[in-house]
N, C-alpha and C positions, 0 to 999 in steps of 0.2 A: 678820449681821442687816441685811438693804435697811429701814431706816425716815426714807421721806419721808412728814415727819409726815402731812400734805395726804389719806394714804390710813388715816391712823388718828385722826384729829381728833374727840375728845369719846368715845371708848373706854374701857372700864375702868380703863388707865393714865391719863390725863387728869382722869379720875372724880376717881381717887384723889390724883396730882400737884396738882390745882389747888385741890383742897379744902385741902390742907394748907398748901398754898402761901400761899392766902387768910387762914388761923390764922393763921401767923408774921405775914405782914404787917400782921394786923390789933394784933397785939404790937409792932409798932413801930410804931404810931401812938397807942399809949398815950402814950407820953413826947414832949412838946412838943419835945428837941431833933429838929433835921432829919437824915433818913438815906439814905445810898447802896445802892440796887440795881443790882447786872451780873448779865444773864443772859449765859450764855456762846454758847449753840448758841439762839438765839430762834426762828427758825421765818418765817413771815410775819404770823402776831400773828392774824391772823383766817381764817376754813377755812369755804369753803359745802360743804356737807353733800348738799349737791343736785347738786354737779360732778362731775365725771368720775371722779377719782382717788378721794374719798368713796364713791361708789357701786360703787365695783368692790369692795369690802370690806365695806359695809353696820355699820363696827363701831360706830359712835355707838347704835345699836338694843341695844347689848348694853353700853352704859356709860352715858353720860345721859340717854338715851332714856327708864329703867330709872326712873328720879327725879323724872319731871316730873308723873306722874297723881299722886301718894303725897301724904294729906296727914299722915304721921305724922315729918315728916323732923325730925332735930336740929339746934337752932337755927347752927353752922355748916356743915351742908349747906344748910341751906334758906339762907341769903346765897350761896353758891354758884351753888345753882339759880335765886333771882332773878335774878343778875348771867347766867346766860345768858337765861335768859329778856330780860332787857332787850333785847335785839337780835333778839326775832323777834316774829312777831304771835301774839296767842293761840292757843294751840292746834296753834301748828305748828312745827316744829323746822329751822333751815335754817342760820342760823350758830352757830357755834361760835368762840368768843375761845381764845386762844392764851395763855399764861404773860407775854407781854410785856402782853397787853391787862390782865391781873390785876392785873402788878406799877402800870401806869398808873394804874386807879382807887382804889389806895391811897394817889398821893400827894398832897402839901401842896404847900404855898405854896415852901416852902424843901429840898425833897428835889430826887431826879434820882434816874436811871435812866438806864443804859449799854447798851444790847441789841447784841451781835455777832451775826449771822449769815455763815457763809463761802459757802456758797453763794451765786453773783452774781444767778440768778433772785429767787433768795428774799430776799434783802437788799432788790432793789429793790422787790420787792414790799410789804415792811415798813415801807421807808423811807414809801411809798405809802399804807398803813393807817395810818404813826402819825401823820399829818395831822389824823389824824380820834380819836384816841383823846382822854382826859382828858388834861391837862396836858403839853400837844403839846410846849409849848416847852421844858420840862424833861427830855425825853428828847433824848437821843443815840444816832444808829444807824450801827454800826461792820460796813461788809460786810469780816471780819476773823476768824480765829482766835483761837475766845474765850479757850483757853488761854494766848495771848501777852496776852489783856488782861490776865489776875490779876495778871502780871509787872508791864503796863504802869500799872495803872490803882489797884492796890493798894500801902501804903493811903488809904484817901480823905478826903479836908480835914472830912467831917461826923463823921469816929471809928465811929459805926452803921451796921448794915447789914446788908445780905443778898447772898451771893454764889450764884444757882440756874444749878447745871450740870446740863443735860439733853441730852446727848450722841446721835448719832443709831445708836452702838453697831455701825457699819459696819463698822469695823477690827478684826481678832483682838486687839488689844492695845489696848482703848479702854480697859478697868479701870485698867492697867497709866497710862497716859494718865490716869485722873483721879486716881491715888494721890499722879504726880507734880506736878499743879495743885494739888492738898491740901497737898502739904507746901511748896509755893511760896506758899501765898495763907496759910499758917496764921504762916509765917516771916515776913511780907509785916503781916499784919493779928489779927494772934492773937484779938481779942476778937470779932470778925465773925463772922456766922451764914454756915454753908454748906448749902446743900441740895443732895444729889445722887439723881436718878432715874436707877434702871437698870431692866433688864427683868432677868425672872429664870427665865430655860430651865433651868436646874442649880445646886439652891439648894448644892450646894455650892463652885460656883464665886462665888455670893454670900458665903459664911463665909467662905472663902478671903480675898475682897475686903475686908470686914471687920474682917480680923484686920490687914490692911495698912494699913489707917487707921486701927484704932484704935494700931499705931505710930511712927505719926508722932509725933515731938517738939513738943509743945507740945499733941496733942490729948487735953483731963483727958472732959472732958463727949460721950458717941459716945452718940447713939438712932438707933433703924432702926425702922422702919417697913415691915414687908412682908405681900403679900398672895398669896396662890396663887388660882387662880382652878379649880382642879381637880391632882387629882394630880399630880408632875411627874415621871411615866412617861418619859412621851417627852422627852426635852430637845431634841430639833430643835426644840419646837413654843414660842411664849411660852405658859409657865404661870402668870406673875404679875409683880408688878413693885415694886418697891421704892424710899421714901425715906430717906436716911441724911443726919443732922442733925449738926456740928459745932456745939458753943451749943446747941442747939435753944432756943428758949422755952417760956420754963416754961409759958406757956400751951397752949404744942401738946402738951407729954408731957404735960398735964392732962387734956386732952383726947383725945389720941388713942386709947386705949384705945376709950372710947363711939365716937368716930365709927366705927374699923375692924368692933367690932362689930357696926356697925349695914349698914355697906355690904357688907363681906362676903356676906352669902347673897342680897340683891339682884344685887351680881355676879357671882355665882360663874354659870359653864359647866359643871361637872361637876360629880362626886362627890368628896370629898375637897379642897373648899373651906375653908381657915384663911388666917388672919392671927397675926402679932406684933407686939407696940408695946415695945419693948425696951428698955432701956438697956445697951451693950454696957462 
């Protein structure tokens, strides 16, 4: 799978990734101690919608696009949709925030956030956006192999946290590659929240994945979260896309059910649109 993010920015997976993304984080800001976020594979943190790579794909029309007229949304989509909305004029859709720019507006005074990007365009590009994000100075940008961060960086002096791996699924053996960051970061950090988004062409190469993390040692607590967005006939094709929570907070398994509910048939492309909010 070719995914530079830049041609799939604010799409049905995005939809779904950062809505959830926003729940967790918004659960650790409950608790006054301070927390650590690593994303592993960051992106450049922000994506015009109106440039070149966007437009050859047109996929934000068929993922936030979908959310912005609606006024019956669930109270965390609709934080969601503000937070994009803040970065454009009324009425009009042009940027789109990235997982890094998410994890930014969540934090405090005393938190941090680690963002790797290995690609060197893109790195430098992020390093570039996070000038401008919320609490500039509290991030760190590691143009770096996020998988060696979990090694390096886990675990971290605040005890909480989130580690969100969103891999860009190029390699035949990317699964196989976060099974092994899982059992590194889980041996590393045991009480730490993990989030991992995949796509999902062949849900059975999903349960497959599944079943692999949920045996890792040390992992009691495994939800998944996944969405198909039309039958998955064809597996060449992305049919849907999936998050899988180590910890998850209990606020998002409270919640996730309503939310998947509700975006579901807003995004579905075909016939034979479902989701599951699971505890595995």
């Amino acid at each position: 799978m070719n995914y530079r993010h830049s041609y799939h920015a604010g799409n049905f997976a995005d939809v779904v990734k950062h809505v959830l993304q926003c729940v967790a984080l918004d659960y650790l800001q409950q608790k006054d101690k301070p927390f650590f976020l690593l994303d592993t594979h960051a992106g450049v943190g922000m994506y015009d919608l109106l440039g070149e790579q966007a437009q050859k794909t047109l996929e934000a029309e068929h993922g936030v696009a979908r959310l912005l007229g609606r006024d019956d949304l669930p109270a965390a989509v609709q934080r969601y949709v503000n937070m994009v909305r803040s970065h454009n004029p009324a009425n009009e859709l042009r940027w789109y925030p990235g997982s890094p720019w998410f994890s930014a507006s969540h934090l405090r005074a005393n938190d941090q956030l680690t963002l790797c990007e290995l690609h060197p365009q893109d790195a430098q590009e992020l390093g570039e956006n996070v000038r401008e994000f919320p609490a500039a100075r509290q991030i760190k940008v590691q143009a770096s192999n996020g998988y060696g961060a979990i090694k390096a960086l886990l675990p971290p002096p605040q005890k909480r946290g989130m580690v969100l791996i969103d891999p860009p699924f190029e390699q035949r053996d990317e699964f196989e590659q976060v099974v092994r960051a899982l059992r590194e970061g889980v041996k590393r950090w045991a009480n730490g929240i993990y989030a991992v988004w995949y796509p999902i062409k062949d849900p059975l190469t999903v349960g497959d994945f599944h079943q692999k993390v949920k045996a890792i040692a040390g992992v009691d607590k495994l939800f998944a979260v996944d969405i198909l967005i039309r039958q998955a006939q064809d597996t060449s094709k992305l049919n849907g896309c999936g998050m899988l929570f180590i910890n998850p907070p209990f606020g998002l398994t409270q919640q996730a059910d309503a939310i998947m509910a509700y975006l579901t048939p807003i995004l579905a492309q075909d016939r034979g649109a479902e989701y599951q909010a699971i505890w595995l």
